[in-house]
NUVOKOL-712447 format. One record per residue (C-alpha): residue number from 1; residue in one letter; x, y, z. Coordinates in pm, 1 decimal. Layout:
# NUVOKOL-712447
<NUM, "A", <X, Y, Z>>
...
END
This chain:
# NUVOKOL-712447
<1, "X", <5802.9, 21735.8, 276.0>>
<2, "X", <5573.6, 21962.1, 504.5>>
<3, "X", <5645.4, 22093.1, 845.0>>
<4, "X", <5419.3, 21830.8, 981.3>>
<5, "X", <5588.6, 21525.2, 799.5>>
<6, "X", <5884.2, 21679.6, 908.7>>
<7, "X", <5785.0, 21620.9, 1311.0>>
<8, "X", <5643.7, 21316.7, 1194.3>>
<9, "X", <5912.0, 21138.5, 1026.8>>
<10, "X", <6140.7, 21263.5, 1387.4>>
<11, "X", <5916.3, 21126.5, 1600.0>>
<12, "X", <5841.8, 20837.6, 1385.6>>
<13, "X", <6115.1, 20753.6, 1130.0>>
<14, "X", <6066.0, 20550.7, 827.9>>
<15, "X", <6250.1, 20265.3, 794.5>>
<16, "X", <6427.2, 20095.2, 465.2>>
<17, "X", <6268.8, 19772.8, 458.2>>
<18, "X", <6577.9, 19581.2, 307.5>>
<19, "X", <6855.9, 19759.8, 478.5>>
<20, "X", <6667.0, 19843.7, 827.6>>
<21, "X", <6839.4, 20162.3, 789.0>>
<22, "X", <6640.6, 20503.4, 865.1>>
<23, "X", <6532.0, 20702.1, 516.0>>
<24, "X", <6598.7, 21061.3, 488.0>>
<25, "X", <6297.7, 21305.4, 418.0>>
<26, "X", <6400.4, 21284.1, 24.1>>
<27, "X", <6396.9, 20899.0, -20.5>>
<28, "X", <6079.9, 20694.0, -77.4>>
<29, "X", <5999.6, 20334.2, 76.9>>
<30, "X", <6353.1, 20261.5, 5.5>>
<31, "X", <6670.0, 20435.3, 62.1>>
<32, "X", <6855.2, 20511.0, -204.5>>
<33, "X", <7136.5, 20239.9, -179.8>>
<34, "X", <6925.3, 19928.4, -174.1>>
<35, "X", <6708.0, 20056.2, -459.7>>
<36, "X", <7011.3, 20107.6, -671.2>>
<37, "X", <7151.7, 19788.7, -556.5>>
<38, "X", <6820.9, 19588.6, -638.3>>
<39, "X", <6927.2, 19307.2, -908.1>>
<40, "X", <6739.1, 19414.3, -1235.6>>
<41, "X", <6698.6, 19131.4, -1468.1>>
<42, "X", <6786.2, 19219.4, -1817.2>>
<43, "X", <6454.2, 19139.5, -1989.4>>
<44, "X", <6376.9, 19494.3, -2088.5>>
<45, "X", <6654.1, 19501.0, -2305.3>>
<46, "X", <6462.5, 19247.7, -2522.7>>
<47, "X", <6086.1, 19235.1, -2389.0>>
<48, "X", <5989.6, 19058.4, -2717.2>>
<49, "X", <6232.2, 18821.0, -2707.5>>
<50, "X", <6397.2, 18630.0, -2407.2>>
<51, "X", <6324.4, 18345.9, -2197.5>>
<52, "X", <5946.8, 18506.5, -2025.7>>
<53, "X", <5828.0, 18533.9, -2405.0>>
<54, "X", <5926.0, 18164.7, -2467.0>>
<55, "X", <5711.7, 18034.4, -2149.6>>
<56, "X", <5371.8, 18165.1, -2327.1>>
<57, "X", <5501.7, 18077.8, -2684.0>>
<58, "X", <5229.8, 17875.4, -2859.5>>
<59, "X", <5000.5, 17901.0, -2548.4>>
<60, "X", <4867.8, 18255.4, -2570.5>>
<61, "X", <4896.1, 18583.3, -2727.7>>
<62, "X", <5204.5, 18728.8, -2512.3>>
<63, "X", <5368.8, 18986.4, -2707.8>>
<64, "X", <5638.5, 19115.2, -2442.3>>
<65, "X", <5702.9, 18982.8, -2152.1>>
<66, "X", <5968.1, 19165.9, -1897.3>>
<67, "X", <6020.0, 19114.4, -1508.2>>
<68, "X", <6177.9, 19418.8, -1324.7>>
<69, "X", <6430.7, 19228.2, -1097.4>>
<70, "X", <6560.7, 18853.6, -970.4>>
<71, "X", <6429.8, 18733.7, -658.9>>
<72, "X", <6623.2, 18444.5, -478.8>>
<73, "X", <6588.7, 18438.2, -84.4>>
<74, "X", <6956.1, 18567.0, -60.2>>
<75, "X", <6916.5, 18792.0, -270.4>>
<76, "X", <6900.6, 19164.8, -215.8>>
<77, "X", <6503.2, 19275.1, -235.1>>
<78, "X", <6393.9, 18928.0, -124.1>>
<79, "X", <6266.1, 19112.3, 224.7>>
<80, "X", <6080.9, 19394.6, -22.0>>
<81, "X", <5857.1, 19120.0, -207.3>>
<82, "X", <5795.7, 18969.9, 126.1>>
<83, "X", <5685.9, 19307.2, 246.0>>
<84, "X", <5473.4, 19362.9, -22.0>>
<85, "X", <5336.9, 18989.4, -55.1>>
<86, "X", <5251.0, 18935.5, 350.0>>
<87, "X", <5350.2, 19256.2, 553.8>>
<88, "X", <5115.0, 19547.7, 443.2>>
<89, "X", <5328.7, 19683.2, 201.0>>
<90, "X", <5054.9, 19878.8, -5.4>>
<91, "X", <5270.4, 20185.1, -49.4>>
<92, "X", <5596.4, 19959.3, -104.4>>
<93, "X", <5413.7, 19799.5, -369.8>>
<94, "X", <5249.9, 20126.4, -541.8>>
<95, "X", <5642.3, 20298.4, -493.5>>
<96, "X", <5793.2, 20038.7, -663.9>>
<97, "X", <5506.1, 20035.9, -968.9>>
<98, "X", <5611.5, 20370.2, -1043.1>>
<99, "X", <5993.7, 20261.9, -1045.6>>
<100, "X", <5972.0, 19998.5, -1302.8>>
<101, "X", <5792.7, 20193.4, -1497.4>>
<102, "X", <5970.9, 20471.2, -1552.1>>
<103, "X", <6287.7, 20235.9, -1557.8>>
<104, "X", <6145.5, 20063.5, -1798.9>>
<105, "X", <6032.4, 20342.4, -2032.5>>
<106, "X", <6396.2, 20510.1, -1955.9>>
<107, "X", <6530.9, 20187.2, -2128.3>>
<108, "X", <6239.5, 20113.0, -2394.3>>
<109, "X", <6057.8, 20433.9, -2455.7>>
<110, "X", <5806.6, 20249.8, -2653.9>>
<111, "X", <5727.1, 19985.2, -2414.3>>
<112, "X", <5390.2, 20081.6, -2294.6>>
<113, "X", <5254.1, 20204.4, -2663.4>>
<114, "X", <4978.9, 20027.1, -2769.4>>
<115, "X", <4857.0, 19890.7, -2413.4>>
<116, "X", <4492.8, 19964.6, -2380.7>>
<117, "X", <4433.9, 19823.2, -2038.0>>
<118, "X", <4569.6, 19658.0, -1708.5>>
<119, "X", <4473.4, 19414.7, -1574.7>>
<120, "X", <4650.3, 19294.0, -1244.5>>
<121, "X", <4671.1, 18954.8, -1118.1>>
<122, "X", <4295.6, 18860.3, -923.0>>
<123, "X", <4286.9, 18713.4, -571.4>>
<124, "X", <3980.6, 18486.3, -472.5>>
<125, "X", <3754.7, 18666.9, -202.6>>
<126, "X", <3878.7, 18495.1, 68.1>>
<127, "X", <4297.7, 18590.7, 0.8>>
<128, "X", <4190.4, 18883.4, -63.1>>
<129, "X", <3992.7, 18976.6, 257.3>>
<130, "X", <4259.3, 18793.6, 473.5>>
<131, "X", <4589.5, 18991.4, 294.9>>
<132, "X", <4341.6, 19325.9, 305.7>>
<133, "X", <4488.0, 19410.2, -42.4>>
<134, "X", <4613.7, 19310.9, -375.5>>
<135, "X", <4956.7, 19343.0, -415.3>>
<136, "X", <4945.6, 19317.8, -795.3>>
<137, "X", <4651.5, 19562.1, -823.1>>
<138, "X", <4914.7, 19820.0, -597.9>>
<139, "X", <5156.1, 19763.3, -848.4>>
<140, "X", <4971.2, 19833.7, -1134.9>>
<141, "X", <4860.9, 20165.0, -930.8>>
<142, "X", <5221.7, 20247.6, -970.0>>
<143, "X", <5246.1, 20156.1, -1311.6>>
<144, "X", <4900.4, 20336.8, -1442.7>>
<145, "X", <5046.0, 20657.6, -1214.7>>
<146, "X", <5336.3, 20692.8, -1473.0>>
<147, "X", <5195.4, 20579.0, -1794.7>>
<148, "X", <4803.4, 20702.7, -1761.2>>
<149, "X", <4704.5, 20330.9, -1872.1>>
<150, "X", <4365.4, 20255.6, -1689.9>>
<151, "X", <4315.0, 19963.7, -1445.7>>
<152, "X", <4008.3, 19725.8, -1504.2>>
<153, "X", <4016.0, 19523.9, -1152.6>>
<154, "X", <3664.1, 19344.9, -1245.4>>
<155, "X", <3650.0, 19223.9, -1596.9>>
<156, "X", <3801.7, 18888.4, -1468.0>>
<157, "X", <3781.3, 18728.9, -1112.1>>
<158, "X", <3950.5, 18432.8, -949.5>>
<159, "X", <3731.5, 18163.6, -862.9>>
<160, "X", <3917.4, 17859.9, -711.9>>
<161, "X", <4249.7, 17847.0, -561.1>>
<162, "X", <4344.1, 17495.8, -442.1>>
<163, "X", <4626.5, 17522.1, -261.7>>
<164, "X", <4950.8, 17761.6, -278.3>>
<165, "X", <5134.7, 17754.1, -590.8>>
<166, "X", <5456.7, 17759.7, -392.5>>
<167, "X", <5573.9, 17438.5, -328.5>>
<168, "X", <5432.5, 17265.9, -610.2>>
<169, "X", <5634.0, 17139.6, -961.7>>
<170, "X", <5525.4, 17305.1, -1263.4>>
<171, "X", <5339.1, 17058.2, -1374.9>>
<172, "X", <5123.1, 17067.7, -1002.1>>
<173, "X", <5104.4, 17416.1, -1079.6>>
<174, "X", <4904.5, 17435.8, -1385.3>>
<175, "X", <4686.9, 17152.0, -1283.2>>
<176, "X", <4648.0, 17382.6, -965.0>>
<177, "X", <4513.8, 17718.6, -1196.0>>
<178, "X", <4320.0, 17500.7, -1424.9>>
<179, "X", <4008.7, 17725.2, -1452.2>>
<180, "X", <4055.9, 17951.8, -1176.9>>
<181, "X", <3993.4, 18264.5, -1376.6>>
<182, "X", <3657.1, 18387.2, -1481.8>>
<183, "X", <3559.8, 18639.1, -1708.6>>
<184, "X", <3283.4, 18852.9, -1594.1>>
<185, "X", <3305.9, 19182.4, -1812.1>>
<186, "X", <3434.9, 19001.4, -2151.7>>
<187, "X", <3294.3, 19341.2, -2337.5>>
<188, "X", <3591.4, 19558.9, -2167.9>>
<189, "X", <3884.6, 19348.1, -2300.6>>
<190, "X", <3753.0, 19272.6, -2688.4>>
<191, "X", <3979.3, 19419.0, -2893.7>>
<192, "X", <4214.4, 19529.5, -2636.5>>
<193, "X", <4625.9, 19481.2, -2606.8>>
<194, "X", <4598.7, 19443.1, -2215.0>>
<195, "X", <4860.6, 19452.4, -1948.1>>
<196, "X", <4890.2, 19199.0, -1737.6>>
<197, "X", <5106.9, 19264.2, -1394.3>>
<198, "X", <5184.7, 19053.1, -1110.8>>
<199, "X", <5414.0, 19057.1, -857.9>>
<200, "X", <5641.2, 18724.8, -921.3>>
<201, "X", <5672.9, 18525.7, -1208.7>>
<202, "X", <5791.3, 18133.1, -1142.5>>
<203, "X", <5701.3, 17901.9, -1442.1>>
<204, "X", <5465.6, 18156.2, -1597.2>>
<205, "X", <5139.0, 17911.6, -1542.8>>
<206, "X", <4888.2, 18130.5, -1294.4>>
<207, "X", <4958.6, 18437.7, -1568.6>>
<208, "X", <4922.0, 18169.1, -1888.7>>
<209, "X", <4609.8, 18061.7, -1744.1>>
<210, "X", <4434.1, 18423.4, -1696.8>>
<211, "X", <4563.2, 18502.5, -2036.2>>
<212, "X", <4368.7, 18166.8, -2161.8>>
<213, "X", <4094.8, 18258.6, -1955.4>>
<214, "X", <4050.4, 18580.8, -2094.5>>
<215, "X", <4137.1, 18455.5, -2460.1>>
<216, "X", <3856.8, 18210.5, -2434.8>>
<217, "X", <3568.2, 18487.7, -2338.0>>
<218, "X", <3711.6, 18771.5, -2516.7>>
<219, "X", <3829.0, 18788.0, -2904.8>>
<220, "X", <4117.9, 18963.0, -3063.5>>
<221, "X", <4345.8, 18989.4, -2764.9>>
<222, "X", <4682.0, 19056.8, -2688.0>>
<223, "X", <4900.6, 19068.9, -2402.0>>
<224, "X", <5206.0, 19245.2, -2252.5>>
<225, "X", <5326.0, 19083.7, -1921.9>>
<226, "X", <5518.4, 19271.8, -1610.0>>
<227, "X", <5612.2, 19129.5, -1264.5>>
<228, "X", <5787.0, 19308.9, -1018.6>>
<229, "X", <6025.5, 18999.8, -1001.3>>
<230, "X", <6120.3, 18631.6, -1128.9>>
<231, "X", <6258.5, 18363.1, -930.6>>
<232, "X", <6537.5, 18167.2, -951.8>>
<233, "X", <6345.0, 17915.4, -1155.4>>
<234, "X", <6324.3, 18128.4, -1445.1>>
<235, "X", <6664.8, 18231.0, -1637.7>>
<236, "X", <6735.3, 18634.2, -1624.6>>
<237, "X", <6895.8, 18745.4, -1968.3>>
END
């Protein structure tokens, strides 16, 4: 850190946004402590086979499917995704793309081979100019920072959002994302095995749906799923 961030982070010091505590000039977004204390699911252990896999089984081409930690509201990290989600977290959300990636390529060194492209989870317009970012595209950042895969942010768009998928059954959820993903550069993702990242995974229907989406307009395709977390709807192992 330069002289300048130096009197910076004195004047104005950066502060852990699970812990509260104040970071020192070597940690990142998080100190040290709650990033180590985060709780990791297991999934990378067996990204081709556990419980994620089994939600798109039969549905869509999902080849691996992995989620970086658990996220129940007591839970440590629960404050990080809302950070990230609602609170301007760009730099959270970039920070902690780079940590599951290299976390996950410490534990699968093969993981990424093979992935041609990312593609991160669309918002419509209007989310999108509200939030002033994409959380999922800042993740993916992270993510294509360590592994060099490039980010394709326009091939598909979301084009109808009902209502938010948060309170809704599963069912009510996949009604809700019935056709709300358009393909508008089909020609990039022919062919491709493509990455798709988002930041929480519930009852995997908003990703199944852009991987139908996407299916349906481009041929030959495959997919590799990542989310920065899964809730405590979805088993962990």
């Amino acid at each position: 850190m330069g002289a300048i961030n130096r009197i910076l982070d004195f004047f104005f010091p950066r502060i852990c946004p699970i812990c509260g505590g104040r970071l020192s000039l070597s940690e990142e977004e998080l100190c040290l402590n709650c990033l180590l204390d985060l709780p990791r699911t297991a999934y990378i252990q067996r990204p081709s086979d556990n419980y994620l896999v089994g939600l798109f089984l039969l549905q869509v081409n999902v080849i691996k499917a992995v989620a970086f930690m658990r996220y129940q509201p007591d839970l440590p990290g629960s404050g990080l995704l809302k950070k990230i989600k609602y609170r301007g977290g760009k730099s959270l959300a970039v920070h902690m793309g780079r940590v599951l990636a290299e976390e996950f390529l410490a534990a699968s060194p093969g993981f990424f081979g093979g992935v041609d492209v990312i593609v991160p989870m669309p918002l419509t317009r209007g989310r999108l100019r509200h939030r002033g970012y994409n959380q999922s595209t800042m993740i993916a950042r992270g993510v294509s920072a360590v592994t060099n895969i490039p980010i394709d942010e326009t091939a598909v768009q979301r084009v109808s959002f009902h209502v938010s998928q948060t309170q809704l059954s599963k069912f009510e959820r996949q009604e809700n994302v019935r056709e709300a993903f358009r393909c508008t550069r089909p020609e990039r993702l022919r062919g491709k095995h493509i990455l798709l990242i988002d930041d929480v995974i519930t009852t995997g229907s908003t990703l199944q749906a852009l991987a139908k989406s996407i299916e349906l307009c481009a041929e030959d395709v495959s997919f590799t799923i990542v989310t920065l977390a899964a809730t405590g709807e979805t088993r962990h192992i």
